[in-house]
Backbone as CSV, one residue per row, in Angstrom:
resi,resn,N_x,N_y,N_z,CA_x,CA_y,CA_z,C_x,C_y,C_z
1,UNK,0.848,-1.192,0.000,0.000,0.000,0.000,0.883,1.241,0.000
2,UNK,0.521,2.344,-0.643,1.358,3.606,-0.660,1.254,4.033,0.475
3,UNK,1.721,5.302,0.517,2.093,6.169,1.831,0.367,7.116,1.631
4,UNK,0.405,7.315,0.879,-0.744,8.445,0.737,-1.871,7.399,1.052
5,UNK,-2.027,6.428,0.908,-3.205,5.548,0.840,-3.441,4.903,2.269
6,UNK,-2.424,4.237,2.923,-2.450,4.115,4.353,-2.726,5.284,4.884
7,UNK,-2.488,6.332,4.714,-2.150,7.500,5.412,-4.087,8.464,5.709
8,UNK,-4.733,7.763,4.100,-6.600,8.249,4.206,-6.975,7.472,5.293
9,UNK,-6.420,5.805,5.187,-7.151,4.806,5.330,-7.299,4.978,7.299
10,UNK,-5.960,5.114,7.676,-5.418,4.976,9.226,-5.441,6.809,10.051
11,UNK,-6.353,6.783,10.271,-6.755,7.511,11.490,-5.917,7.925,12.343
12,UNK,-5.244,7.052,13.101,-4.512,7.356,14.292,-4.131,6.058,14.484
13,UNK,-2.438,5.978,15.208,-1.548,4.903,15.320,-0.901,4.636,17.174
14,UNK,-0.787,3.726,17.718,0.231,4.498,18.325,0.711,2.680,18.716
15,UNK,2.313,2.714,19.589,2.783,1.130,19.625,3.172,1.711,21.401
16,UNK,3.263,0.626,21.806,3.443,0.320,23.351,3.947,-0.760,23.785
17,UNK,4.745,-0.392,24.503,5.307,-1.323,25.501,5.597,-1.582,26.756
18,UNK,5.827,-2.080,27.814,6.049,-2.142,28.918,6.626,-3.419,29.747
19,UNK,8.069,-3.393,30.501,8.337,-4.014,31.237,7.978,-5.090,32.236
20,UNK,6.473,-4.406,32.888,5.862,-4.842,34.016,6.985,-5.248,34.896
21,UNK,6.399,-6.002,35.710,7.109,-6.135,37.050,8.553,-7.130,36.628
22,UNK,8.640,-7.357,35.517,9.922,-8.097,35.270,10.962,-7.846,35.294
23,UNK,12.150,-8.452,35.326,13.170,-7.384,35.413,13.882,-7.344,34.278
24,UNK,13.505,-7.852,33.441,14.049,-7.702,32.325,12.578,-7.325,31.125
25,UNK,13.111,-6.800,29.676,11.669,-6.832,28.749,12.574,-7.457,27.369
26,UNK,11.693,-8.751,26.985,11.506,-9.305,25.821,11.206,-9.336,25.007
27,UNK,9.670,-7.795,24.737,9.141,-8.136,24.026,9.699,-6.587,22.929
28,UNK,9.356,-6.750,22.016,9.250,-5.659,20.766,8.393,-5.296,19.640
29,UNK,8.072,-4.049,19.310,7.140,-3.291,18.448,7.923,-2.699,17.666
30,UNK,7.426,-2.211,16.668,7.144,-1.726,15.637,6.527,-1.382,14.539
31,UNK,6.264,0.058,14.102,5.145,0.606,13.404,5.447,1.539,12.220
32,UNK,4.851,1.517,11.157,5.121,2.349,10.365,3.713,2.782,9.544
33,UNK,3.263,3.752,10.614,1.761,4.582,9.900,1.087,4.934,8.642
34,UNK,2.660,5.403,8.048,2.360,5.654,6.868,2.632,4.922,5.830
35,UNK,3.015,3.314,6.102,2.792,2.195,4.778,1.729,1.120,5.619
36,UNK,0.708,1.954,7.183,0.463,0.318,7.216,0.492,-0.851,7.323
37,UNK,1.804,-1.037,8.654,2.991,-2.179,8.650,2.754,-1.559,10.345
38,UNK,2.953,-2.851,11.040,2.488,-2.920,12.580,3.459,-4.305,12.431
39,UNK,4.151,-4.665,13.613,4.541,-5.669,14.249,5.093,-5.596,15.534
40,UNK,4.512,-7.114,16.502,4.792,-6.927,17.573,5.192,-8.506,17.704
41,UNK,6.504,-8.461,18.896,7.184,-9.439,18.928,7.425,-9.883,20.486
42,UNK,7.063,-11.170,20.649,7.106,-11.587,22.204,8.520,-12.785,22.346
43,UNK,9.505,-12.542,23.088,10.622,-12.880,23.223,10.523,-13.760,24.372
44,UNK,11.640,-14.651,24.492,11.902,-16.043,25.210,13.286,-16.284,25.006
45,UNK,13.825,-16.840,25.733,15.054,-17.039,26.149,16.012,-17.254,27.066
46,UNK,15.938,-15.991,27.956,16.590,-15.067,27.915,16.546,-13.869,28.091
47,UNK,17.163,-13.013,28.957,17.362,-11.335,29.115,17.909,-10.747,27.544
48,UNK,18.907,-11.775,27.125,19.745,-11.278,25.792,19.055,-12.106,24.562
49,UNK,19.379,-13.064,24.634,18.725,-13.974,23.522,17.407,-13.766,23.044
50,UNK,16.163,-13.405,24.118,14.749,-13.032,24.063,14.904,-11.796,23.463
51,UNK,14.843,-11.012,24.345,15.429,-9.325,23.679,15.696,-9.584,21.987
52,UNK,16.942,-9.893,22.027,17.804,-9.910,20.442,16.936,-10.999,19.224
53,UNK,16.353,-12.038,19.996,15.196,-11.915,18.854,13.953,-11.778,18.835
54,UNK,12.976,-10.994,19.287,12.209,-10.207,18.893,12.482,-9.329,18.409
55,UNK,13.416,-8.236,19.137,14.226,-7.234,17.864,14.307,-7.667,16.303
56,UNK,15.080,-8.257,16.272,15.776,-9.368,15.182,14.374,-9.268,14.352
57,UNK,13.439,-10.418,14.715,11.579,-10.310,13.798,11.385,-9.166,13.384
58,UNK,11.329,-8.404,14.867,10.207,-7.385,14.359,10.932,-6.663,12.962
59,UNK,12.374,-5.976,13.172,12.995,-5.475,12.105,12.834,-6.287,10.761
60,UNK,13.303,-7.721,10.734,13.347,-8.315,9.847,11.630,-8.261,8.973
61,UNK,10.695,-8.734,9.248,9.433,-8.783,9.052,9.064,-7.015,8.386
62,UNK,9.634,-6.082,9.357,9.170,-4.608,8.911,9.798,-4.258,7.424
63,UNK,11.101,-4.693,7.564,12.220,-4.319,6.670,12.006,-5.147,5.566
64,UNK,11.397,-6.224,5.129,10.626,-6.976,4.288,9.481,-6.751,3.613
65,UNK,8.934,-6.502,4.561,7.399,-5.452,4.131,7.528,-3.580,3.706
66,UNK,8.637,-3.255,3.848,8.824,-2.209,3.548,9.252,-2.327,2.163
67,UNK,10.135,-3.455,1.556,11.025,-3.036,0.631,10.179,-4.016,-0.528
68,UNK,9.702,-5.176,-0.334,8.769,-5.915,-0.853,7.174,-5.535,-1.489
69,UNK,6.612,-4.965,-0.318,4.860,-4.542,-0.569,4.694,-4.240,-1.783
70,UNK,3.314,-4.741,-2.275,3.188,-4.107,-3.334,3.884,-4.728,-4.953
71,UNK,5.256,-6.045,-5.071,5.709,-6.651,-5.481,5.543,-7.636,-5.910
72,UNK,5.015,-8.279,-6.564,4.530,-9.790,-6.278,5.295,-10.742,-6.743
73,UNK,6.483,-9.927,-7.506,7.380,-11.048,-7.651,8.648,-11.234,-6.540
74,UNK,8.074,-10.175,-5.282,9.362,-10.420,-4.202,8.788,-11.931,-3.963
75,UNK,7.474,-12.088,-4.096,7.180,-13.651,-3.600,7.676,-14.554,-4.157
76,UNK,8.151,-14.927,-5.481,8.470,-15.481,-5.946,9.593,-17.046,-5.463
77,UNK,10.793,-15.966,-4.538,11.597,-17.087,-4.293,10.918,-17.549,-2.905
78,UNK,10.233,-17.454,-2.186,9.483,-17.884,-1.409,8.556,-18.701,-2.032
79,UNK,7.225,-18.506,-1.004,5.671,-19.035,-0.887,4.872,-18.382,-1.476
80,UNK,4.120,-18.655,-2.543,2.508,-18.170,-3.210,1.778,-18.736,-3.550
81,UNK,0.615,-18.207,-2.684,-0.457,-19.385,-2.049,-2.167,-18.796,-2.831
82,UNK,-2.527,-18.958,-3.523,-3.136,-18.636,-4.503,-4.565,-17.852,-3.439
83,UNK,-4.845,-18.588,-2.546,-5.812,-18.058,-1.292,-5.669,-17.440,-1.018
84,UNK,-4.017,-16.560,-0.533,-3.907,-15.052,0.490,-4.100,-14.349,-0.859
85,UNK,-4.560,-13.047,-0.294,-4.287,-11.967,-1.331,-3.022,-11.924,-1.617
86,UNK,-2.062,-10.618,-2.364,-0.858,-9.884,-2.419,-0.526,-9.849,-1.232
87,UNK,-1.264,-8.728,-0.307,-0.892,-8.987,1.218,-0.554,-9.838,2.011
88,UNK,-1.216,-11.005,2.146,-1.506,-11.812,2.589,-0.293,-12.943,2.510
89,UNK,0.332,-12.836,1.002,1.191,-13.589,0.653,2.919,-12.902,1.070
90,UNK,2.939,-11.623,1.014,3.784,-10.853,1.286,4.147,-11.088,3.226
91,UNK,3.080,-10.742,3.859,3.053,-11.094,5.080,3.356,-12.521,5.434
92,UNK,2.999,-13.472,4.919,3.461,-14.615,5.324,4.577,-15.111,4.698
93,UNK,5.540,-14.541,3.931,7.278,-14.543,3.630,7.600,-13.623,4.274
94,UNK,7.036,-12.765,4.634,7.974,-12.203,5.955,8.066,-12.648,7.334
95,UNK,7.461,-13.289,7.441,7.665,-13.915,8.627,8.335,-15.141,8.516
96,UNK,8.621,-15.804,7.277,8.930,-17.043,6.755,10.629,-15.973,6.690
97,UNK,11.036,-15.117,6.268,12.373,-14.654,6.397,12.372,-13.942,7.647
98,UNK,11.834,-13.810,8.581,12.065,-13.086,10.050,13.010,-14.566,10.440
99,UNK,11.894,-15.675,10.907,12.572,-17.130,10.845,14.169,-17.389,10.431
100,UNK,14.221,-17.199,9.310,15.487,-17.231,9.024,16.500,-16.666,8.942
101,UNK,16.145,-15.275,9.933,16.772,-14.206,10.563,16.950,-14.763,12.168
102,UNK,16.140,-14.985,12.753,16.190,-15.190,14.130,17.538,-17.221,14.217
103,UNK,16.575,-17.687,12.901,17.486,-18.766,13.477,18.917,-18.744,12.958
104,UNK,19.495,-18.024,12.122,20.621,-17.528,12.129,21.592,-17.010,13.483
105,UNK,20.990,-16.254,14.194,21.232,-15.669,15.406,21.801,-17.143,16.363
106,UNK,20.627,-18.145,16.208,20.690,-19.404,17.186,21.922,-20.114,16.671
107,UNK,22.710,-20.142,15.079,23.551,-20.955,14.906,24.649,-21.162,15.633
108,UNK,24.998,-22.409,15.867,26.235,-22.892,17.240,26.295,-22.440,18.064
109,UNK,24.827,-22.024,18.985,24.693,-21.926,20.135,24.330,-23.361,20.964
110,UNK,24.432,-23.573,22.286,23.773,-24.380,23.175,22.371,-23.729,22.952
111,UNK,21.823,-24.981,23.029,20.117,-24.951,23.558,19.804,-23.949,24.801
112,UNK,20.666,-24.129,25.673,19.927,-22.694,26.692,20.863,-21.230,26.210
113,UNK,21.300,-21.235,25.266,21.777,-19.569,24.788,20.865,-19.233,23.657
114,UNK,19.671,-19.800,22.969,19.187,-19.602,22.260,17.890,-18.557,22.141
115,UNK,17.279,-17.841,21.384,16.101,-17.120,21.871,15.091,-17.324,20.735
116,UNK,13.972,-17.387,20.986,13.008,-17.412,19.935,12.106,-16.405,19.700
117,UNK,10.742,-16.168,18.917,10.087,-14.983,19.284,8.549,-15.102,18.718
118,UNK,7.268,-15.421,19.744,5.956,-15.243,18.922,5.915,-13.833,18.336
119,UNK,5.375,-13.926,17.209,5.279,-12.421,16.660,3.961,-12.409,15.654
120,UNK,2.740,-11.214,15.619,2.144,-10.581,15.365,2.211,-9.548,14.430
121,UNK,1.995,-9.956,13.277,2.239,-8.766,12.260,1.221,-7.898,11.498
122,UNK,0.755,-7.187,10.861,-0.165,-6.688,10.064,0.000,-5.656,8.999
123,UNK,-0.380,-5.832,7.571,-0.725,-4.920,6.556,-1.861,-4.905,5.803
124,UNK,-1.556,-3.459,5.362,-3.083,-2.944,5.057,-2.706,-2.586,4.086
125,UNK,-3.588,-3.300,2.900,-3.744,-3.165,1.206,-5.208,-2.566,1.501
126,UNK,-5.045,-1.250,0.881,-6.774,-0.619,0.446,-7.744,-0.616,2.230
127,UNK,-8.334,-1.601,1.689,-9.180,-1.828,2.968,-9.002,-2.904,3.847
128,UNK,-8.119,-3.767,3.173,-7.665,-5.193,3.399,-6.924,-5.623,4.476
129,UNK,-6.777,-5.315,5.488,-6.205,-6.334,6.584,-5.528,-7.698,6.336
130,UNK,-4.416,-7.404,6.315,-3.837,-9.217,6.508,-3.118,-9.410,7.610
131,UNK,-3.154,-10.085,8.840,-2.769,-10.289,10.222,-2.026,-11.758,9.828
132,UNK,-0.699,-11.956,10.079,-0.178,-13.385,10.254,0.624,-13.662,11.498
133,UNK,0.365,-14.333,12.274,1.099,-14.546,13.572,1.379,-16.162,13.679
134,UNK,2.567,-16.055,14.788,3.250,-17.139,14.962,3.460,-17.480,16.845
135,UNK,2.908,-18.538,17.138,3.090,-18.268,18.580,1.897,-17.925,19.481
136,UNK,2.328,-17.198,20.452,1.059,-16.823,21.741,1.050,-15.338,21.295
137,UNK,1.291,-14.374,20.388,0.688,-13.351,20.648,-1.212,-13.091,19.992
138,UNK,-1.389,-12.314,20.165,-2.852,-11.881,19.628,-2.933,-10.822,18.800
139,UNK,-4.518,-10.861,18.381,-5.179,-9.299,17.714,-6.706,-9.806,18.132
140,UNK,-6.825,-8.396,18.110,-8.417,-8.083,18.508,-8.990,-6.759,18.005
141,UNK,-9.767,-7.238,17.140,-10.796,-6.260,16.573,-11.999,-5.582,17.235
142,UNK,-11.928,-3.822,17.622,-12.727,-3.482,18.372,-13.624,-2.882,17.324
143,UNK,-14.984,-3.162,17.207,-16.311,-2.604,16.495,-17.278,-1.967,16.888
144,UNK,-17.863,-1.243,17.031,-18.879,-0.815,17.746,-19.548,-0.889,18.958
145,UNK,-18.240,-0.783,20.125,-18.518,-1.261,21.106,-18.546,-3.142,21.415
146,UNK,-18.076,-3.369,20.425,-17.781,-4.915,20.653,-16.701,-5.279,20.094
147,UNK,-15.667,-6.591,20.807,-14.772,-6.855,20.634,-14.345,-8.581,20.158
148,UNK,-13.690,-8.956,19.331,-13.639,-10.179,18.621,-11.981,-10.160,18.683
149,UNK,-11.740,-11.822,18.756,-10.498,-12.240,18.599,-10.524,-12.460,17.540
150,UNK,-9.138,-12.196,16.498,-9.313,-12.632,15.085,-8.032,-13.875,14.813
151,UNK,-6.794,-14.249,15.752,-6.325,-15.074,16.041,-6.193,-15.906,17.183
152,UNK,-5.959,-16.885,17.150,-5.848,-18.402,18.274,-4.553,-18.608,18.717
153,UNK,-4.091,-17.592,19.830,-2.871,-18.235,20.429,-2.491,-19.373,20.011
154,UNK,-1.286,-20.252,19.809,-1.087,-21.108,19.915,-0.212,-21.534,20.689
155,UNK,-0.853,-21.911,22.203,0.433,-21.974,22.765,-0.596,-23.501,24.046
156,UNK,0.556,-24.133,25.083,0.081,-24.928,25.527,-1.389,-24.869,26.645
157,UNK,-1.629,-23.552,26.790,-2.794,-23.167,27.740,-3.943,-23.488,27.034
158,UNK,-3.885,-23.086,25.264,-5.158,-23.017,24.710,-5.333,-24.214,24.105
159,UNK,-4.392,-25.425,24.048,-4.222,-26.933,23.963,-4.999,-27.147,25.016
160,UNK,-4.423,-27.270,26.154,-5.299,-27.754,27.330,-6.829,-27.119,27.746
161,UNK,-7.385,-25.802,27.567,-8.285,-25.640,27.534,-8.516,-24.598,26.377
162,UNK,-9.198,-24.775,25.245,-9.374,-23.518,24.560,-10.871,-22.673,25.006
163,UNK,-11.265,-22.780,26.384,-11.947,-21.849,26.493,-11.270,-20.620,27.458
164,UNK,-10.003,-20.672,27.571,-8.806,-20.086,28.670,-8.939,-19.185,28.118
165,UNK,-8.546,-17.904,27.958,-8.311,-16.666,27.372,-7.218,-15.902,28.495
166,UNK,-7.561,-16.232,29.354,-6.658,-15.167,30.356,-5.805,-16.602,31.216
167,UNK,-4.684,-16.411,30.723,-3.428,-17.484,31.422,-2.491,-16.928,32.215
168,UNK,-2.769,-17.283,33.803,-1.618,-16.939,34.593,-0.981,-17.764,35.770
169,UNK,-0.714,-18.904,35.066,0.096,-20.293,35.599,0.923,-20.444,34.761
170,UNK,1.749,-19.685,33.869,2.750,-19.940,33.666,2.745,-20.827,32.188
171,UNK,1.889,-21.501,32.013,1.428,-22.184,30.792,1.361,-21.889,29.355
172,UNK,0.920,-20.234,29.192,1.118,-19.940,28.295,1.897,-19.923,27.355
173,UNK,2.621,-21.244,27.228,4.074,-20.822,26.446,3.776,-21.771,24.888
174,UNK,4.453,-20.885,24.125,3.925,-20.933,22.781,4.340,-22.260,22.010
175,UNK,3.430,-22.756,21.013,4.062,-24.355,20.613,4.590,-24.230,19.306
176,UNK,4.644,-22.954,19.096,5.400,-22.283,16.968,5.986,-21.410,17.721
177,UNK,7.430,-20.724,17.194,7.841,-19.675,17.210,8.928,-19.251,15.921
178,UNK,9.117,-18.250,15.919,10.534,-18.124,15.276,11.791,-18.266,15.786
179,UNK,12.212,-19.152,14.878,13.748,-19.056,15.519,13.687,-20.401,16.193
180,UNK,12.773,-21.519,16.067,12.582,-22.928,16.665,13.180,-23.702,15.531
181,UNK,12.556,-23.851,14.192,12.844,-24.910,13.122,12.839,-24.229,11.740
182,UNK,13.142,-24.762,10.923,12.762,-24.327,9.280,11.749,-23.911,8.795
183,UNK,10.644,-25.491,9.052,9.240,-25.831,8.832,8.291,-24.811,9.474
184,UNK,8.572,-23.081,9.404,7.611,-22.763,9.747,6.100,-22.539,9.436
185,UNK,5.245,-22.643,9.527,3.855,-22.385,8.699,3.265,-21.386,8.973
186,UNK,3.496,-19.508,8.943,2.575,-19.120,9.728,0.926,-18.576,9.448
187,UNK,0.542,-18.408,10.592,-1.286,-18.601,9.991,-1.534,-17.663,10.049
188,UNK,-2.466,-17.403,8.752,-2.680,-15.560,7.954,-4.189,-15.715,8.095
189,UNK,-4.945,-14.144,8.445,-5.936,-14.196,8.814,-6.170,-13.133,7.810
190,UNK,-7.184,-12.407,7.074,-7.552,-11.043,6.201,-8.906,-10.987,6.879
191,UNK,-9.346,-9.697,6.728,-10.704,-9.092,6.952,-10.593,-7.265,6.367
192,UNK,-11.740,-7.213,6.077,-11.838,-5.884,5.508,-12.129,-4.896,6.911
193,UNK,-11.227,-3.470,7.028,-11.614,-3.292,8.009,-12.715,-1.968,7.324
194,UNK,-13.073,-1.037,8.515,-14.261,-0.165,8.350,-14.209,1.543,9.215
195,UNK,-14.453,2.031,8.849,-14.326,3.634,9.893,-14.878,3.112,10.905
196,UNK,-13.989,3.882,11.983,-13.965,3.623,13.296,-13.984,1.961,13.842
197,UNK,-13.178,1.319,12.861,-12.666,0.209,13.418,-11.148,0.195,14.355
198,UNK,-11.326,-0.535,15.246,-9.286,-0.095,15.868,-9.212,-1.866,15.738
199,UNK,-8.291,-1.790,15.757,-7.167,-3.054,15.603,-6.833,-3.025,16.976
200,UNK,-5.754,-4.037,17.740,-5.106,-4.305,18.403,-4.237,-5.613,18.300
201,UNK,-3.188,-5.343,18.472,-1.903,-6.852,18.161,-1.351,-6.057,19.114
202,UNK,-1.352,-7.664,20.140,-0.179,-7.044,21.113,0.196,-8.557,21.576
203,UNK,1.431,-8.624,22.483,1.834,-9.624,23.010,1.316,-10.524,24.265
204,UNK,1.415,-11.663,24.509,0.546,-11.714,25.720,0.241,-11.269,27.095
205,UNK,1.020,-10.372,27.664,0.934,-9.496,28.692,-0.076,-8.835,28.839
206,UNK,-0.708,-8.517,27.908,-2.373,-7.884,27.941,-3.266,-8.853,28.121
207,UNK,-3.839,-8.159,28.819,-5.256,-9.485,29.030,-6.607,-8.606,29.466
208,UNK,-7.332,-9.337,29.731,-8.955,-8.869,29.196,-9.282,-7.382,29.721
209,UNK,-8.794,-7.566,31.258,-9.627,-5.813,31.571,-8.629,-4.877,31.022
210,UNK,-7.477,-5.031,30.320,-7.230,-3.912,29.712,-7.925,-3.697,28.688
211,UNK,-7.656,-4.522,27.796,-8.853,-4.231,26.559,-10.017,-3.684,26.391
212,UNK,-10.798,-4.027,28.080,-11.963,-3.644,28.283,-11.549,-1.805,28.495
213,UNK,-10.864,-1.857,29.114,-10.416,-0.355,29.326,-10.347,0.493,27.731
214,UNK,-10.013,-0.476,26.921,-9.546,0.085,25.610,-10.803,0.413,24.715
215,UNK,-11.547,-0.431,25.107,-12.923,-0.386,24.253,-13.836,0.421,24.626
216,UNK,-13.688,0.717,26.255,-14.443,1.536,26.334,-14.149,3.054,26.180
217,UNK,-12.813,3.448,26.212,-12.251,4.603,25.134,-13.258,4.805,24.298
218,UNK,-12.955,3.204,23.051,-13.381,3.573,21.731,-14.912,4.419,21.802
219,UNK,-15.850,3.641,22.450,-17.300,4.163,22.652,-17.431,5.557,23.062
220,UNK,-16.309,6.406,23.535,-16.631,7.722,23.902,-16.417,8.764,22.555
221,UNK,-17.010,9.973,22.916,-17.030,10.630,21.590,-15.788,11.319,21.661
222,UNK,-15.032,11.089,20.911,-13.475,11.616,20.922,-13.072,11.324,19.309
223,UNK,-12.723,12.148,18.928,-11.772,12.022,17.907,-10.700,10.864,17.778
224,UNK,-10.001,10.481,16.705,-9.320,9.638,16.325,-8.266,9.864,17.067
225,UNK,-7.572,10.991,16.899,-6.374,11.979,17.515,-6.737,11.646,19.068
226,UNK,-7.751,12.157,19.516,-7.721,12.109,21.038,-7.948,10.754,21.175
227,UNK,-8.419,10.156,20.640,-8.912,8.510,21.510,-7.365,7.953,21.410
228,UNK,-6.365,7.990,20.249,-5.359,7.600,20.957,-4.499,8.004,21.718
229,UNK,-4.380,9.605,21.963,-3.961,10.119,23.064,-4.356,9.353,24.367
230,UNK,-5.901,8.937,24.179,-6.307,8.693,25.746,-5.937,7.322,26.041
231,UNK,-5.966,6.595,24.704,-5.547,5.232,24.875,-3.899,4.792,25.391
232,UNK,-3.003,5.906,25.081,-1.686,5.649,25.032,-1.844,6.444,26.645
233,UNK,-2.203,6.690,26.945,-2.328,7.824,28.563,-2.954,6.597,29.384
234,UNK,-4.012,5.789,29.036,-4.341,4.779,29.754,-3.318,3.627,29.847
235,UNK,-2.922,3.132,28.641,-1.937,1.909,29.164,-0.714,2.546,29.525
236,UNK,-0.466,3.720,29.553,0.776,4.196,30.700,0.474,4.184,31.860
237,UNK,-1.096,4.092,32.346,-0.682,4.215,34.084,-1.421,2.633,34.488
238,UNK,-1.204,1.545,33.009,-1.615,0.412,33.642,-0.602,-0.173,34.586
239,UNK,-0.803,-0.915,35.199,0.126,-1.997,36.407,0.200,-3.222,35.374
240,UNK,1.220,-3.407,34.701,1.595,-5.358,33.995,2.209,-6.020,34.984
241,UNK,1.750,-7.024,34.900,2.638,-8.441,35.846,3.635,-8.408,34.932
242,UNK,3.930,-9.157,33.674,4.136,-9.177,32.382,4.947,-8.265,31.392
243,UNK,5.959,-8.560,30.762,5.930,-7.956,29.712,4.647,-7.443,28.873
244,UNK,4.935,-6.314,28.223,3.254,-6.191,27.447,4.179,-5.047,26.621
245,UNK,3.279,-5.459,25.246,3.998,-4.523,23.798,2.653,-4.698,22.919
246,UNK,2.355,-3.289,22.460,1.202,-3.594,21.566,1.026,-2.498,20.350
247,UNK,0.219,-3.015,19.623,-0.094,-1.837,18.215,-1.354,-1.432,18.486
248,UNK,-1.949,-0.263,18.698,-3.206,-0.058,17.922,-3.162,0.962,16.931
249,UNK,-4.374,0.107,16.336,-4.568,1.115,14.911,-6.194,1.435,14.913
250,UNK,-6.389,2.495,14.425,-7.499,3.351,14.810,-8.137,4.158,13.396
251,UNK,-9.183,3.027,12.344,-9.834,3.312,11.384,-10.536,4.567,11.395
């Protein structure tokens, strides 16, 4: 998507992150408003290894989608899957070369110096949404006062129960990542979005009553501009147990 065209389409942007009570942070964002390119990256490892690859994704995945979009023969030496759109197909080789960015990093390391990274990505062709994630992070589509998951963690909590949504035993840990194997597959979701739709991709450190906090933003009469002012003012004076890193985007 062009710059001028993301730029009608997207309202208001903003990316977040936070430490929480950890003493270290793993996770990483990144955003670029004006092509329409959001990614957020949840790290494991490691203080260094976790850190260095989510970094590692998120750049790799952005820096792919930056120089690629819009190309269809960057797909070429990759994957093209006749089902995703352009987008769709673009997004899921970038994450298919984030992979082979992160597991580069892992070569002739020991198994405990290694880091991996669930990651959450998104671009916007026209009206088109394409979300591909790998791992335990999420997205959630806020609509009119109502809110929908548009991806399925994949991680061992939602194996053992998939009616779990909010995991805090430790379980949550993801059964795909980057930076694990070759064979990655990751799973691409599209939907058309709509004015005054917001997005959200964030890592798993968020959980339900923030969102609820977030949605109920959306329902107040505020401008695009101010609702993410208020939104980025609210998850600054949240309390995380958790790492927590997130995108919203604001139709």
């Amino acid at each position: 998507m062009t710059r001028s065209q993301a730029s009608k389409r997207i309202k208001a942007s903003l990316v977040f992150s936070s430490q929480g009570a950890l003493a270290s942070q793993e996770d990483f964002v990144l955003g670029k408003k004006d092509r329409g390119l959001f990614v957020v990256a949840d790290g494991f490892g490691g203080v260094v290894p976790g850190a260095l690859a989510s970094r590692t994704a998120c750049e790799a995945v952005l820096g792919f989608l930056q120089k690629e979009a819009g190309d269809i023969e960057a797909t070429l030496p990759f994957v093209l899957r006749s089902y995703y759109s352009l987008a769709g197909n673009v997004l899921f080789n970038a994450l298919v070369h984030a992979n082979r960015q992160v597991l580069r990093l892992n070569q002739k390391k020991n198994v405990h110096e290694r880091g991996g990274a669930s990651v959450i990505a998104g671009f916007l062709d026209e009206d088109l949404m394409a979300i591909a994630h790998v791992g335990a992070c999420g997205a959630w589509l806020f609509r009119s006062g109502m809110a929908t998951e548009l991806v399925t963690p994949r991680t061992y909590a939602r194996l053992s129960d998939p009616f779990n949504k909010e995991v805090s035993d430790g379980t949550a840990v993801p059964l795909m990542a980057l930076g694990i194997s070759q064979d990655l597959e990751p799973e691409i979701v599209e939907l058309r979005v709509r004015p005054g739709d917001w997005l959200l991709l964030q890592s798993d450190g968020m959980d339900q009553t923030i969102r609820e906090g977030l949605l109920k933003i959306q329902t107040e009469n505020l401008t695009a501009a101010q609702s993410a002012e208020t939104a980025e003012a609210y998850l600054k004076q949240c309390r995380f147990i958790d790492n927590a890193s997130a995108s919203l985007t604001l139709f």
